[in-house]
N, C-alpha and C positions, 0 to 999 in steps of 0.2 A: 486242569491243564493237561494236555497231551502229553505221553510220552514221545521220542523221536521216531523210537519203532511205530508207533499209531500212527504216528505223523505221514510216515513213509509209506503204509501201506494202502494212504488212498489216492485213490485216483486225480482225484482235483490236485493234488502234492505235483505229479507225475505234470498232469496239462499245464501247470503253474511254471516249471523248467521248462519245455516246449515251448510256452509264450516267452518265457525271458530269454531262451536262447535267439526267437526269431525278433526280438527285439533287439537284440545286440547285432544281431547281420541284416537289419533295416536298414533304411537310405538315412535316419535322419545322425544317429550313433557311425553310421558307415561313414558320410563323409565326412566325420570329424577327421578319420584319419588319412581323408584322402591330401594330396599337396605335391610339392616336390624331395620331400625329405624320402630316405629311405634307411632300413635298417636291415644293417649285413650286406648290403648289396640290394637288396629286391624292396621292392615299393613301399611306402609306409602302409598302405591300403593291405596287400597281400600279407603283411605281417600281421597286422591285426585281426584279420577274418584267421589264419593258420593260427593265431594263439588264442581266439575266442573258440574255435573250432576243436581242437584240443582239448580244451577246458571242459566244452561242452562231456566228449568222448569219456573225459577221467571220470567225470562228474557223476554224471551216469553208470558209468563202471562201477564206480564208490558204492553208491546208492542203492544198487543191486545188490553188490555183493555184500554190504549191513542187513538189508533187507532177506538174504537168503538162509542167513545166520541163523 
């Protein structure tokens, strides 16, 4: 069994996040959020790409910096 540091430091790890992030700002996951609702003020659509978006960004950040340790 892999440790998580192994885990992290290969590349297929890394294209595996890349595919699920471009997964989650597809059309088919996109327009679950599409509609007339809205949260805060701004579209349900826009909220959900800015918090997958996000997520992504921390995600990444995290992973990095475990990784650099």
């Amino acid at each position: 069994m892999m440790s998580a540091r192994e885990l992290l430091e290969q590349d297929e790890f890394w294209a595996f996040i890349f595919v699920f992030a471009a997964a989650l700002l597809n059309w088919p996951l996109l327009s679950l959020a599409s509609g007339e609702g809205s949260v805060f003020g701004f579209p349900s659509v826009l909220a959900y790409i800015a918090v997958i978006w996000i997520l992504i960004i921390i995600l990444g950040y995290l992973f990095e910096r475990w990784y650099r340790e």
